[in-house]
N, C-alpha and C positions, 0 to 999 in steps of 0.2 A: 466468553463472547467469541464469536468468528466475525474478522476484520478482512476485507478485500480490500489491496493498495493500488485495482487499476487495471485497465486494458481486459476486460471482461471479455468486451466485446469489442470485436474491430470492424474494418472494409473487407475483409475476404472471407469472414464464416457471417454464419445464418446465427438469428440468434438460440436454436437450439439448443449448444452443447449448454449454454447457462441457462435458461429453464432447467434443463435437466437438474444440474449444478444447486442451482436457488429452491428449486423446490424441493429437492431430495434433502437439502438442511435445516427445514421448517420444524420448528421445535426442538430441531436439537441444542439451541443457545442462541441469543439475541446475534443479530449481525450487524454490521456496520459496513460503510462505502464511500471509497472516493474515488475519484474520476484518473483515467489514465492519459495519454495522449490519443493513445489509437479512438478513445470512445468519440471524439473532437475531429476523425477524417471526413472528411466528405464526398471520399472519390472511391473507387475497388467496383470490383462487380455485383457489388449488391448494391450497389448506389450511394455508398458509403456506410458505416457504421451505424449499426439500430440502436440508439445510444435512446431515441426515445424512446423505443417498444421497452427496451432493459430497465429505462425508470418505472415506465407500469407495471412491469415485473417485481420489481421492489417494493412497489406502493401496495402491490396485490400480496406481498409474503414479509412484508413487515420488515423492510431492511431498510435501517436508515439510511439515510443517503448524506455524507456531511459535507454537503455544496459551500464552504466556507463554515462551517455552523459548531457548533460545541453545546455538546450536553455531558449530564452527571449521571454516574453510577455508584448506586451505595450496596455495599453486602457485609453483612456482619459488622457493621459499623466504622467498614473503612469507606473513603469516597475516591471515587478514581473519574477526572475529567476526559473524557477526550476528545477530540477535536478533528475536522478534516477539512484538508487544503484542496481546492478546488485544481487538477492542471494547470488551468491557464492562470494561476495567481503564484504558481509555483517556484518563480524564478521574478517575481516582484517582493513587495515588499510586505513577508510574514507579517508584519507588528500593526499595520492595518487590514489586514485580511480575519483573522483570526488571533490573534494577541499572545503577548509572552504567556510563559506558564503563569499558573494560580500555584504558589508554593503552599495554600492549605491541603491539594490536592495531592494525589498521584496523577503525574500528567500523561498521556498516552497523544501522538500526533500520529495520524496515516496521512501521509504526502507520498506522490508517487515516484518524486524524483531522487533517488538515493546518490544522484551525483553531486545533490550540492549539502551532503551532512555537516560542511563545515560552516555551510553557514544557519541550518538549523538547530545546530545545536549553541547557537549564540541565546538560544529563547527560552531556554532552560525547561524545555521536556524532557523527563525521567528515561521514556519508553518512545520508540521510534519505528516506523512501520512503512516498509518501502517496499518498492521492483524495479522497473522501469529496464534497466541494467540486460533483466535475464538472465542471472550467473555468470555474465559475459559471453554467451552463446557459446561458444569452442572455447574448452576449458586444457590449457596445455599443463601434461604431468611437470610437477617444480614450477610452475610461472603465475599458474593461476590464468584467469577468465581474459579471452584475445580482444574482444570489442563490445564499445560501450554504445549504447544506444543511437547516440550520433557517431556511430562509424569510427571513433576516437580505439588507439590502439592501448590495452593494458588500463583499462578503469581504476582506478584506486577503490572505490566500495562497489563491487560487483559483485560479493556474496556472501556471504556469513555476518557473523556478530561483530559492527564497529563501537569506539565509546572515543568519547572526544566530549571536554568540559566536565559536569555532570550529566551528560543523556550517551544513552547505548541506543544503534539504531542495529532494525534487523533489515537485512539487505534478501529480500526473498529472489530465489531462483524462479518461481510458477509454476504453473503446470502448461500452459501453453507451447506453440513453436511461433518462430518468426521465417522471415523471409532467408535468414541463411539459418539452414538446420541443425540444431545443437548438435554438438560433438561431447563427450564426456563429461556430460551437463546434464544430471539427473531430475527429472520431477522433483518439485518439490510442496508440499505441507509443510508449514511450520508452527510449532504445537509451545508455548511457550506458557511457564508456570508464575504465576506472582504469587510469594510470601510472604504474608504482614509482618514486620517486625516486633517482635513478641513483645518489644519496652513500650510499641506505641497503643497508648489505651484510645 
């Protein structure tokens, strides 16, 4: 599956680069999405963020969009739920938006805010899928990532693999830029393997 955790699209680009982006991955594996902040601006030079043209993008290339929403995926006879948190629900209250995990499941959550893993990971998702962060934009050698999305100095999950409870969350860098230009903060894809445990029939 290919998962987006957000800000596809913003207030200061057109929404080209992600056509490009969505339809160049058409067959190559189901997709999933959830919403960023930026896609929620309403002001920039383009009039704000083309957050609706992006949804008929999606409806036209088959990418689910999990506006609050949870669906199942089975293969070879394992089942993996996932689930996706809307932005604006993102710093309310999980357990009526979208609900604790299903422990019959593998749970998978994309929310886009990797700054509050400590309190997602109270809901007991296995697998975790975030940005928001950036890598921290300007990444200093020995200190790690300088700012967090709200302008916050030294983020605590601003990039790589955190675990906290039972869930590991992945803290994605992006392929985007923002308004201060990354410094030592590479592009990122993140390519990530699941395998079934050979006791579970």
């Amino acid at each position: 599956m290919i998962v987006f955790t957000g800000d596809i699209v913003d207030e200061e680009h057109t929404i080209d680069n992600a056509k490009y982006l969505i339809e160049g991955l058409v067959g190559v594996a189901p997709m999933y999405y959830v919403t960023g902040n930026h896609e929620y601006y309403t002001w920039g030079p383009y009039g704000g963020a083309p957050y609706q043209e992006f949804q008929e993008l999606c409806l036209d290339n088959d990418v689910k969009i999990l506006d609050n929403e949870t669906c199942d995926i089975e293969k070879d006879g394992a089942k993996i739920r996932i689930s996706g948190l809307d932005w604006r629900n993102s710093i309310s209250n999980l357990r009526d938006v979208v609900g604790y995990a299903d422990l019959s499941y593998f749970n998978i959550l994309l929310c886009h805010d990797s700054s509050k893993f400590n309190y997602f990971s109270e809901y007991g998702y296995d697998l975790i899928f975030s940005g928001h962060i950036h890598g921290g934009l300007i990444v200093l050698p020995f200190v790690g990532g300088l700012l967090g999305s709200d302008f916050s100095f030294f983020p605590k999950y601003y990039h790589g693999l955190y675990w906290d409870k039972n869930s590991i969350m992945v803290s994605n860098a992006g392929l985007g830029d923002a308004r201060v230009p990354r410094w030592n903060n590479p592009r990122e894809i993140v390519c990530v393997k699941l395998h079934r445990d050979k006791e579970d029939k």
